[in-house]
N, C-alpha and C positions, 0 to 999 in steps of 0.2 A: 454480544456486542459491547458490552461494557462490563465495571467492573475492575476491581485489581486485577493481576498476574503477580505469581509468586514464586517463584525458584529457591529451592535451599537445599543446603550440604547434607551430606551423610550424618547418620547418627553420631554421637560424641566415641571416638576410640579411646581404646586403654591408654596408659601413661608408653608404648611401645612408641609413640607420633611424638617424644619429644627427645631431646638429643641436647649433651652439653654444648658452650657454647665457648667460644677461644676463653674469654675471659675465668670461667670455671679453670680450665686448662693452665694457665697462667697462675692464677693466684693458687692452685694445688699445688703446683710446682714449685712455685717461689716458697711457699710454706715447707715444702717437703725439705728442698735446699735449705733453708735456715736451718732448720731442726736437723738435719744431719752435719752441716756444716758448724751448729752447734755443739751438737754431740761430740764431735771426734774431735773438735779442737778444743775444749771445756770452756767455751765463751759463754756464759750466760745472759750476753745482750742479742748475741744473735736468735737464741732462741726465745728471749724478749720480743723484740723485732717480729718473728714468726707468728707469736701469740694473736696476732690482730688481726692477721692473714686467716688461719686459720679461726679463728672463733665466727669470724666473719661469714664465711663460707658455709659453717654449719649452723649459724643462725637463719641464713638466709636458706638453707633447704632441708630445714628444719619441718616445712610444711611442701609438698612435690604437688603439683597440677597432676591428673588423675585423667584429665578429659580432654577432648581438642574441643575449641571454638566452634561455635553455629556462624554460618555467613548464608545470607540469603539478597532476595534479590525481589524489591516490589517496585513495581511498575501499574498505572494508570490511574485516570480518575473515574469516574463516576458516568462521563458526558464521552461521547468519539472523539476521536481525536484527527483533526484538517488538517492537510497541507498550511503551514503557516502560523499553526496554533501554540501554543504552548506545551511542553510536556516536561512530568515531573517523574522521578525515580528515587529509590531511598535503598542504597545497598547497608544493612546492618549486620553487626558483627554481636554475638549473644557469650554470652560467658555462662556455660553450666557447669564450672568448678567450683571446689571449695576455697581458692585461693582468689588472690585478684590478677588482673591482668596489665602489667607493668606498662608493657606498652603493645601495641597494636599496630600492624604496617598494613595500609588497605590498599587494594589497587584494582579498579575498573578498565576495560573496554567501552565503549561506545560507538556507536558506528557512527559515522562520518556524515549520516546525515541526522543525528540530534548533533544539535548545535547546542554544546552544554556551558552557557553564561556563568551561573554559579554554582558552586559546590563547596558545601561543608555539613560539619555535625551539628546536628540538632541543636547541642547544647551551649556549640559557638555563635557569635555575631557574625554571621555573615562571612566565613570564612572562606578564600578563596576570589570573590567578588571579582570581577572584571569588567569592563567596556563593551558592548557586542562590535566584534570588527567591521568591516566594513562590506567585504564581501563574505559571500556564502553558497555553501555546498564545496564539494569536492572539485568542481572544474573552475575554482575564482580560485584565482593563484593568489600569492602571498596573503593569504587569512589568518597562518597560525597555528596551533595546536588548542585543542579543544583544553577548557578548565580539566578536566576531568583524568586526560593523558598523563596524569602525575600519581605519586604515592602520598595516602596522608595516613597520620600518625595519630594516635589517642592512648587514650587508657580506658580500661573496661571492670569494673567492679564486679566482686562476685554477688550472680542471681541477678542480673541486672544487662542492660545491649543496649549498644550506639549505634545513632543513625547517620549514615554519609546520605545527606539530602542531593540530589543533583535538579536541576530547574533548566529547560532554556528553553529552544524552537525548534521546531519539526521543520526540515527543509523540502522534502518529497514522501509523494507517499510510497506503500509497501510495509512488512516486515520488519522491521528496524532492532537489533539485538541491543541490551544492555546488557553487558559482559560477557564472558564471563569473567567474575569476580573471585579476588583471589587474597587472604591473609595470611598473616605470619604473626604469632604472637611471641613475648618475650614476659618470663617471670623467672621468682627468684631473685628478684636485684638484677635481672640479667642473665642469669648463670646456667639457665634452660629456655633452650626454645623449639616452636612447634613444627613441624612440619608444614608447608602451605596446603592451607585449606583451600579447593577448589571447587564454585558452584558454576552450574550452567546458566550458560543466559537465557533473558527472557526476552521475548518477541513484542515491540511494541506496533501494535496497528496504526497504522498513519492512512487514514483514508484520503483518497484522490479529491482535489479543492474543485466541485463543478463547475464549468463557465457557463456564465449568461449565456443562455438559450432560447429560443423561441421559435416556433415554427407556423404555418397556417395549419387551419382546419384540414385541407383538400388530402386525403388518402386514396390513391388506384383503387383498393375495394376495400370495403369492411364489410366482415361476413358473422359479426357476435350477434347478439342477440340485443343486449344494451348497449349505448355508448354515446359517446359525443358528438361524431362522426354522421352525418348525412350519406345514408347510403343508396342508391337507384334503387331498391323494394321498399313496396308501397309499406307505411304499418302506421302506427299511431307515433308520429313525430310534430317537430313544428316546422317543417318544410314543404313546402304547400308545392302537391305535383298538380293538382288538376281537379277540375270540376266534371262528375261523374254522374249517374240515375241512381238514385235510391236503390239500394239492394238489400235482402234481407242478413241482420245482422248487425247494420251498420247504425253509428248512434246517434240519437235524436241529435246529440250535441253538435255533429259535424254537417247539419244540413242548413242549404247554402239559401237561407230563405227569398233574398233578390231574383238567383236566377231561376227557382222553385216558381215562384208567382210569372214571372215571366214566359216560363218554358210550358206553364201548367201541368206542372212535372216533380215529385221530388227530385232535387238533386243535393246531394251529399258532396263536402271538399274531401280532397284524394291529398292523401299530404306522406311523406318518403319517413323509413324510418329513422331514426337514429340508432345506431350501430356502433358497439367495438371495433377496433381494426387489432391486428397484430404484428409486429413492429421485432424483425429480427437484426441484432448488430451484427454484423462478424466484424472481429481481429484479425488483421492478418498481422500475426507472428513469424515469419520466414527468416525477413530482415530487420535490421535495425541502424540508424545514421543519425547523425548530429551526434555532440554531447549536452549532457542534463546539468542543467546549472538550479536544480533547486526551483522552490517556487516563485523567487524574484529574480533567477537568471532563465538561461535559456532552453528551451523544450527538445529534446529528443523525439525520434519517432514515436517511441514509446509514452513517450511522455503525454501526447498529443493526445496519442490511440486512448489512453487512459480516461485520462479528460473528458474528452469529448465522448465518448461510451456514457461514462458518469451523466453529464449533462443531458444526453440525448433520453438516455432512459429515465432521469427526475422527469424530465417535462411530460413526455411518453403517459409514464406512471401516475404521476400527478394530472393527466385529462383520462382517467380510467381506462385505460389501453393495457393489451398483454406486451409484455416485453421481454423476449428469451437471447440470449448472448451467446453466440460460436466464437469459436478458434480454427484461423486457418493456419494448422499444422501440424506437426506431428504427433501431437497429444491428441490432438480433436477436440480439446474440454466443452462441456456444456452447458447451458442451465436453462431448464426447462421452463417454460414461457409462464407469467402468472402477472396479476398486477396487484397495487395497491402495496401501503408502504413497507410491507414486509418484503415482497418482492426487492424492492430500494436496497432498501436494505443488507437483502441476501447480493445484489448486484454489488453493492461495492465492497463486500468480504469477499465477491467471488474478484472482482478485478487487484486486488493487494496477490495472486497467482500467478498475475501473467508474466510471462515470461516470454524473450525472443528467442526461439529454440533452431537451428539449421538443419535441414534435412535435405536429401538428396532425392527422395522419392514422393510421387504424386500425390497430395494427402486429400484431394477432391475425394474419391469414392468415400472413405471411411468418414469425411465430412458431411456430404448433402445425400444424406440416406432419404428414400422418399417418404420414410416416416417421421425425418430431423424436421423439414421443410413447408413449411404450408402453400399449399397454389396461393393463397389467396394474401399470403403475408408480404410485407414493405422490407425490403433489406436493405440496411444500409451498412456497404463494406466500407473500414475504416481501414485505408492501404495507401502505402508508401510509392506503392508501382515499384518498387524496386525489382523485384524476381517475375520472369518473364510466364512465372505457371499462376501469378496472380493473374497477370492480365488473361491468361485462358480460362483460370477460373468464373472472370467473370463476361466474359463472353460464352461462355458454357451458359449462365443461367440466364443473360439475357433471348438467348436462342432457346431454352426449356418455357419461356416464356413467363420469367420471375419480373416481377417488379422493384429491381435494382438502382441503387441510386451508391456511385461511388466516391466517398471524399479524399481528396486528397491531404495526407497526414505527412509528407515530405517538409521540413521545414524552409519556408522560403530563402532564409538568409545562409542556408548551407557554402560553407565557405571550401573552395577549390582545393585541391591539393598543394602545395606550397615545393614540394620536390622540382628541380630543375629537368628539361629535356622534355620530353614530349606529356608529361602530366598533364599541364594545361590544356594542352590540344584535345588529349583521350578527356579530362573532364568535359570538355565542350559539344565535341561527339554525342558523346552517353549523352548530354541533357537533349543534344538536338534527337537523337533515336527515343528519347522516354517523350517527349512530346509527340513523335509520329506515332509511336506505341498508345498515347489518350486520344490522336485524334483516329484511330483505327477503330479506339472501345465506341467511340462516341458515331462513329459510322454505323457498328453494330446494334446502337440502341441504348448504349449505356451513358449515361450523364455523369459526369465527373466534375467536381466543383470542390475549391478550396476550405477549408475549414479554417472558419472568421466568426467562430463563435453566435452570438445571437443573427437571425436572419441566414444564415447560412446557404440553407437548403430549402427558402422559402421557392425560388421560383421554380428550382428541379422539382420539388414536389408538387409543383402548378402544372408544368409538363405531364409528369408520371401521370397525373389523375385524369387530365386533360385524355392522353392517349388509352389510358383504360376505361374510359368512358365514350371512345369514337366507335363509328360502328365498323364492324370486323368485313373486311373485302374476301369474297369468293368463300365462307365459310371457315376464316380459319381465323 
């Protein structure tokens, strides 16, 4: 989870990676013309003339580069790195000649969501420096070109490497590459240069920023062993069921001396256990809408789904609950239920993966295997409703008789199609059919509720617990 990352170039190649350069070309030439043009005419100024040309040229490659350039590529600090945070990078250029490095042409990638403020070499002040603009991420029009989108220049001593610092702001999370990065060196006064040296980028982790969360105690069942969690079996809790006769076993401590004297009777308090629950999210991956504006602009489906994953299972996590994470689609990915903060942890390296993937075929079976599923677990699918085998999906498990709870991750401010002729009428449509579509799940059993950050899903899961705590009609 933390830690540098490191990327670097091939080993140093022979002197075969360098090649003259026009100026080599030129002053050989003009040298060669003097001196012949000396020659045959018997001018001895011209071959004067010539004399500086060429002394020049064999002074200056009087010592040849032997090796190419090291370029690498470090990324990270020490701490994770947020939506919103800071992040740093230092693409260096190494010289392992015996010569020096005249001058140095350096040039990064970045992806577009580090937002790279400043950039320069170590050895400069602040080179590069800029303004942060005003908007950010990839969908705020006119922002600009990132510092970084330019070529910078140096010189490099031999036994000795320069750092291209870059500084700025993580705008979303994921994967994020810096570079790849790519040199050119020039020695000899010029007169040779290297072939670009090419390293691969490296992948900067940008973990998902959690939102304020908060949810009630009430869980449909928990069935652990420990937990925080009040559950309907009796066990040694602080949830008082009921006053009971003395039974062998039971401990001095829990006897109810009031009604004892009264009843002339031991009786002992009956109090419910405390119990884990386990708390499954699914993704639904199918679709994907909105555009993503970064962490101060606007949320994507995806964006949402992420978020709110994150969130749901800090809180989860953090009241000692198991917390395992599905994908509804055609990968199926999975991560096996666990709690405490490694679990956290492993959650938010497993969501920097998700991805919105399209598929044509029904990816329930190879999802809710009956050994993926617990009877007894809380799911909370995080879905768009856009694809109509979500909505069968999830009437599928509230008929299996799961305790499902669905949020809606569609972002409210979704703006219309802007195309002239019947666009707007077919947008209007579709919204009236995806609202008969929730209120068909919500017929079914299924509660569907917006996602509003803390409080959320406080009264759905009043419901949920409420109904799996009524008593069951005719046996079933």
């Amino acid at each position: 989870m933390t830690g540098p990352t490191v990327s670097r170039s091939t080993e140093p190649e022979p002197a075969a990676g360098w090649a003259p350069t026009p100026a080599l070309g030129r002053a050989v030439l003009l040298a060669g013309l003097l001196l012949v043009a000396g020659v045959l005419l018997g001018r001895v100024d011209l071959i004067v003339l010539a004399a500086p040309f060429a002394l020049g040229t064999a002074y200056a490659l009087r010592r040849r580069p032997t090796a190419l350039p090291q370029v690498w590529i470090t990324s990270g600090d020490d701490g994770p790195l947020v939506e919103g945070g800071d992040v740093t990078a230092a693409v260096s250029v190494g010289n392992p000649d015996t010569v020096d490095y005249d001058l140095v042409v350096l040039r990064t990638r970045v992806s577009p969501w580090l937002r790279i403020l400043r950039a320069g070499f170590a050895r400069d002040a602040a080179v590069g420096d800029v303004p942060p603009t005003g908007g950010e991420g990839p969908a705020a029009s006119g922002t600009g070109r990132s510092v970084a989108d330019r070529p910078f220049v140096t010189s490099v001593p031999v036994g000795s490497a320069v750092d291209l610092e870059l500084a700025g702001r993580a705008l979303r999370w994921g994967r994020h590459p810096v570079g790849p990065a790519g040199a050119r060196v020039a020695t000899a006064g010029g007169l040779l240069v290297s072939r670009a040296v090419i390293v691969e980028p490296v992948r900067v982790r940008v973990y998902p920023r959690t939102e304020p969360f908060e949810a009630v105690e009430a869980m449909p069942r928990a069935a652990g062993l420990v937990g925080a969690h009040h559950s309907r079996r009796p066990g040694e809790g602080g949830e008082l069921a009921g006053v009971r006769v003395f039974a062998p076993g039971d401990r001095l401590r829990r006897i109810d001396w009031r009604v004892s004297l009264r009843a002339r009777q031991l009786h002992v308090a009956s109090t419910l256990s405390d119990r884990d629950a386990e708390v499954v999210v699914l993704l639904d991956v199918l679709a994907e809408a909105g555009r993503s504006g970064g962490v101060d602009g606007a949320a994507s489906v995806l964006d949402t789904t992420v978020r709110a994953t994150a969130a749901i299972a800090e809180h989860y996590l953090h009241r000692g609950d198991r917390v395992s994470l599905l994908e509804y689609g055609p990968t199926a990915r999975r991560l096996r239920p666990a709690a405490g903060r490694r679990q956290y942890l492993t959650v938010l390296e497993w969501l920097l993966d998700v991805r919105v993937t399209a598929s044509s075929h029904e990816p329930y079976d190879q999802v809710f295997g009956p050994q993926l599923l617990s009877s007894d677990a809380l799911v909370v699918v995080l879905t768009p409703l856009l694809d109509e085998r979500s909505a069968q999906m999830l009437a599928r498990l509230a008929r299996a008789g799961r305790f499902v709870v669905a949020v809606d991750t569609l972002p409210a401010d979704l703006a219309s199609p802007k195309d002239r002729g019947w666009a707007e009428v077919a947008y209007r449509l579709w919204r009236l059919d995806r609202e008969v579509m929730i209120g068909q799940l919500r017929e079914h059993g299924v509660p569907v509720v917006r996602w509003a950050g803390a409080g959320s899903l406080d009264q759905v899961l009043r419901d949920v617990a409420r109904l799996a705590t009524a008593p069951r009609v005719g046996g079933r």
